[in-house]
C-alpha positions in Angstrom: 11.3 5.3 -7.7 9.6 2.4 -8.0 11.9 -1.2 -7.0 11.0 -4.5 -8.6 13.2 -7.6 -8.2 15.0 -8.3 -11.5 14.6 -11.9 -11.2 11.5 -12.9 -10.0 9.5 -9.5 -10.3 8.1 -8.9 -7.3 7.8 -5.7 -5.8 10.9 -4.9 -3.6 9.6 -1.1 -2.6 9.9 2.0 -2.8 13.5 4.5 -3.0 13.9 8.5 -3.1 13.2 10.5 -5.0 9.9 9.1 -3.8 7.8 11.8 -6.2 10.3 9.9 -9.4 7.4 7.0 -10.2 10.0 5.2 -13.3 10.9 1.5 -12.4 14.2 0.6 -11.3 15.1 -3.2 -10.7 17.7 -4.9 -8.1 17.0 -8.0 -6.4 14.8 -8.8 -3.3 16.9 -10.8 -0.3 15.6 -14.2 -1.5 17.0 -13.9 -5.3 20.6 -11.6 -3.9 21.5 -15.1 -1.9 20.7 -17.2 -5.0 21.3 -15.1 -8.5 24.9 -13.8 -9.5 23.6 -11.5 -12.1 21.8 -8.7 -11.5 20.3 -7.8 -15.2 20.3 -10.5 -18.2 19.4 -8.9 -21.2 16.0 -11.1 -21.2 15.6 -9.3 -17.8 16.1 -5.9 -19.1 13.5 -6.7 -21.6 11.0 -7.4 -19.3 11.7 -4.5 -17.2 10.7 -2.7 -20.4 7.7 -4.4 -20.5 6.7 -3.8 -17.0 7.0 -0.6 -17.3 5.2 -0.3 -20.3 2.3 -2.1 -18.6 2.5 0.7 -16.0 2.4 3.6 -18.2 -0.7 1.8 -20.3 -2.7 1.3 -16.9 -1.8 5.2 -15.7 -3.3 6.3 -18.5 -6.2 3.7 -18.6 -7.0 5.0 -15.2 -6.4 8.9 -16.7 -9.1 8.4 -19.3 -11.4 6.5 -17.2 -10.9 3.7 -19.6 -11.6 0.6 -17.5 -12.1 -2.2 -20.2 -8.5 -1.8 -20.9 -8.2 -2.4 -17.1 -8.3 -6.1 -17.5 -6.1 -6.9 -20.2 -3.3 -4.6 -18.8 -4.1 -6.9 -15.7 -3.8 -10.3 -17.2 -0.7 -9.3 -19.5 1.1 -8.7 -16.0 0.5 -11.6 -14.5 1.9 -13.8 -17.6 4.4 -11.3 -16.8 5.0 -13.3 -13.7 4.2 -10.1 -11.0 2.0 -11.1 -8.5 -1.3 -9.1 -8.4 -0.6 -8.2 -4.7 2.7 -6.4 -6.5 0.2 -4.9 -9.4 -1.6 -3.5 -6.4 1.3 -2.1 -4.4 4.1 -1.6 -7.4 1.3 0.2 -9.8 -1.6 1.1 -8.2 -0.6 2.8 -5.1 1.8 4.5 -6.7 -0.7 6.0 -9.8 -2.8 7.4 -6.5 -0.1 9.3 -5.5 0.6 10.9 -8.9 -3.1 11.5 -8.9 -2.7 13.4 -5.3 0.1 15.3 -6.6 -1.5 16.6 -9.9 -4.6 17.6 -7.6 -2.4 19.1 -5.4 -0.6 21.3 -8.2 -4.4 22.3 -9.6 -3.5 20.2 -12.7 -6.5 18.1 -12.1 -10.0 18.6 -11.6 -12.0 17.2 -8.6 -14.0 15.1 -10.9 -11.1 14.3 -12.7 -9.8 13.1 -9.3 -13.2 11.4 -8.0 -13.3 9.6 -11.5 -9.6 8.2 -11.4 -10.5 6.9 -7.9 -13.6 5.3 -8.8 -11.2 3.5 -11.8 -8.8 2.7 -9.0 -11.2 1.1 -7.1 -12.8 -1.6 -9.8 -9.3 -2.2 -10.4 -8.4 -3.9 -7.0 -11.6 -5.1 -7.1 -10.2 -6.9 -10.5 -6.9 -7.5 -9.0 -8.6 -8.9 -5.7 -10.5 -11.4 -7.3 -7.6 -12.3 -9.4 -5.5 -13.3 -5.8 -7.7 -15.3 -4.3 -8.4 -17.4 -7.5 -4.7 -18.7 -6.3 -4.8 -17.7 -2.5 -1.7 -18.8 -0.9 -0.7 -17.0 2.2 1.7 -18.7 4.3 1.0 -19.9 8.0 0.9 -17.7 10.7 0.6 -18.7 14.5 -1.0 -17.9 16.8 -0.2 -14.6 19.2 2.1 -13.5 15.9 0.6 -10.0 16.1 -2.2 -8.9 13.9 -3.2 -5.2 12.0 -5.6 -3.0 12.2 -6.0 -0.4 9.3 -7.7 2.9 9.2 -8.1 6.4 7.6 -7.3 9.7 9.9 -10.4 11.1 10.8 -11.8 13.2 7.5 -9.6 11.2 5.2 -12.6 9.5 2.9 -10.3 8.0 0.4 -10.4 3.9 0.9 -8.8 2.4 -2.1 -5.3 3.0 -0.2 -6.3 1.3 2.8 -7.6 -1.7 1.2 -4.5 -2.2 -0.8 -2.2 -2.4 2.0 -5.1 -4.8 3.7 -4.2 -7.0 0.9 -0.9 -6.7 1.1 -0.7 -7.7 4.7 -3.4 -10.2 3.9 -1.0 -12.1 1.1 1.4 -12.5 3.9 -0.8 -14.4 6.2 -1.3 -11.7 8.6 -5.0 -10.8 10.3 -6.2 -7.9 9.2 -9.5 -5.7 10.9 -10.4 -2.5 9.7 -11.9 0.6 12.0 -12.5 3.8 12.4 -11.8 6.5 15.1 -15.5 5.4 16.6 -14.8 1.6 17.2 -11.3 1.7 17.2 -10.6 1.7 21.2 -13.9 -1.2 21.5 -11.5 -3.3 18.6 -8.3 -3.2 20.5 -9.9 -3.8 23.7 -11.3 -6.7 23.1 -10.6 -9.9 25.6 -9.6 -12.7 23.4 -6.8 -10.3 21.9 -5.2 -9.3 25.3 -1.5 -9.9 25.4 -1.7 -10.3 21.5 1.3 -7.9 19.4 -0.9 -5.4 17.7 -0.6 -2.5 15.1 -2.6 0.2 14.1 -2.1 1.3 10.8 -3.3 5.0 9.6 -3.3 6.5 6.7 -3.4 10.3 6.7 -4.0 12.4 3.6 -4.0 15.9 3.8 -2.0 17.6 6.8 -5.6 19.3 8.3 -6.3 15.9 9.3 -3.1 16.2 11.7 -4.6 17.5 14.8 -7.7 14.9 14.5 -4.9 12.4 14.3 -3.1 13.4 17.5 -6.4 13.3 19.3 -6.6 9.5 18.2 -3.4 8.7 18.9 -3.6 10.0 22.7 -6.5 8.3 22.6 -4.9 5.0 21.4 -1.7 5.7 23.7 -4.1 6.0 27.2 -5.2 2.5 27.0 -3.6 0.2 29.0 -0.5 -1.4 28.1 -1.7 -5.0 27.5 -4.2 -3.5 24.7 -1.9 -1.0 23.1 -1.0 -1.1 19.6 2.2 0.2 17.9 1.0 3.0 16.1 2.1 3.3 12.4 1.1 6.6 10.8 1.1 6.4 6.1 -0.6 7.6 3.4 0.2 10.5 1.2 0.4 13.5 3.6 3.3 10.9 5.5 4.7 10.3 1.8 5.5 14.1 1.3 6.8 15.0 4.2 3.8 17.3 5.8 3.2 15.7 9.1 5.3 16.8 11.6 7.2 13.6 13.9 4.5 12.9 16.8 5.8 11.1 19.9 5.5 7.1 19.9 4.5 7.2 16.3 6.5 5.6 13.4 5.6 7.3 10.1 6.2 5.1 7.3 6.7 6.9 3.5 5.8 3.5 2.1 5.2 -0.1 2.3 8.5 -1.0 2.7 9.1 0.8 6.2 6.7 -2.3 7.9 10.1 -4.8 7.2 7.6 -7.0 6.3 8.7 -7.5 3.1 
C-alpha cells in the first residue's frame, strides 16, 4: 500500500501488502510531533482526490495517452504533493503494476515497451517541473554520496532515475554507472575516505548471478573505497532474490531511512 502524510501530503512510503497499490494516509515524523488529528474530513477529501489523480495517470499511462499526462501533473501539485512524491508515490509504483501484469502474461511486450516509454516523458515532465522550484537542503562535505545502477541485463532506466531524483531532492550527490565503470567511479582519489553507496536495481531474478559477480567485485576493493551495497528494484520488491552476504535489499524507498 501506498503511505501519504495526511497533513502535508508527502509521500511517507511504502507498507505490505506491497502488491495492494490503494493509498493509505498517516502522518510523516515532522507532522506526528505537530498535528493532533490524524484525518479532518477536508483531509479525507483530499485523499480522495489523490487517489483519483492516481488512478487517472495509471490509466493515462495504460492508453499511452500522454497529453493527459500534464494536466494530471499540475492538478497534483495544486494538490500540494511535491513532484519528487508524484515520482516516487505514483510513478514507481504504476511500474510495478506494469511488471506484474507482464509477469502474469496480461500484458503484451509492446504494451509494456509503450507504458515505459509514457513513463519516461513523464519524469521527464515531473523533472522539469522540480527544478522550476529546486530547493534541496545543504549537505556537507564527506556526508556520503550515491551511486545508482541497473544489474547487469536489466535495461529498464526510468526506475533508476526516479530514485536519482529522489536522492537528489534531498541534497545528496548522486553518479550513475554501470558494471564497466563502476570499480574506476568508486576508486577515484578525491573520494577516498568519503561514506559511499551503491544502489542497484535488479529486475528479473536471471540477472542474480550477474549481480553476485558485481558485488564480489565491489566487495574486493579496498576498504577505504568500498561502498555499502544496496540491492532494489522489482525482482527485490517480490521477494525473488535470495539474501546475498553484505547486501541490504531494500523492497522500497523507504528502507534507505532517508526519509
Amino acid at each position: 500500500m501506498l503511505r501519504w502524510c495526511a497533513h502535508c501530503q508527502q509521500f511517507i512510503g511504502e507498507m505490505p501488502p506491497h502488491a495492494d497499490l490503494s493509498i493509505t494516509h498517516g502522518l510523516c515524523r515532522k507532522c506526528a510531533g505537530e498535528q493532533p488529528d490524524l484525518l479532518r474530513d477536508d483531509e479525507y477529501a483530499h485523499a480522495v482526490v489523490l487517489r483519483d489523480i492516481f488512478q487517472a495517470l495509471f490509466a493515462a499511462g495504460r492508453s499511452n495517452d500522454f497529453d493527459a499526462a500534464g494536466p494530471l501533473v499540475d492538478r497534483a501539485i495544486v494538490a500540494n504533493c511535491r513532484p519528487v512524491d508524484i515520482l516516487v508515490g505514483m510513478i514507481a509504483p504504476m511500474l510495478y503494476e506494469i511488471g506484474r501484469a507482464w509477469e502474469r502474461g496480461t500484458l503484451t511486450v509492446a504494451g509494456e515497451h509503450e507504458f515505459t516509454a509514457f513513463a519516461e516523458r513523464v519524469v521527464d515532465l515531473v523533472e522539469a517541473r522540480m527544478k522550476q522550484a529546486w530547493s534541496q537542503p545543504a549537505r556537507f562535505a564527506g556526508d556520503g554520496r550515491y551511486f545508482l545502477m541497473n544489474a547487469p541485463g536489466n535495461a529498464h532506466v526510468v526506475g533508476i532515475r526516479i530514485l536519482a531524483l529522489w536522492l537528489q531532492n534531498q541534497g545528496w550527490p548522486t553518479r550513475h554507472v554501470d558494471e564497466r565503470t563502476v570499480l574506476d567511479a568508486l576508486s577515484e582519489p578525491s573520494l577516498a575516505g568519503e561514506s559511499k553507496t551503491l544502489l542497484v536495481s535488479i529486475a528479473l531474478p536471471e540477472q542474480c548471478d550477474a549481480v553476485r559477480a558485481l558485488v564480489e567485485r565491489v566487495q574486493a576493493l579496498p576498504a577505504p573505497r568500498r561502498p555499502k551495497i544496496v540491492l532494489g528494484g522489482y525482482a527485490v520488491k517480490t521477494r525473488l532474490v535470495p539474501r546475498i552476504p553484505g547486501v541490504m535489499l531494500a523492497r522500497d524507498i523507504s528502507a534507505l531511512g532517508l526519509d
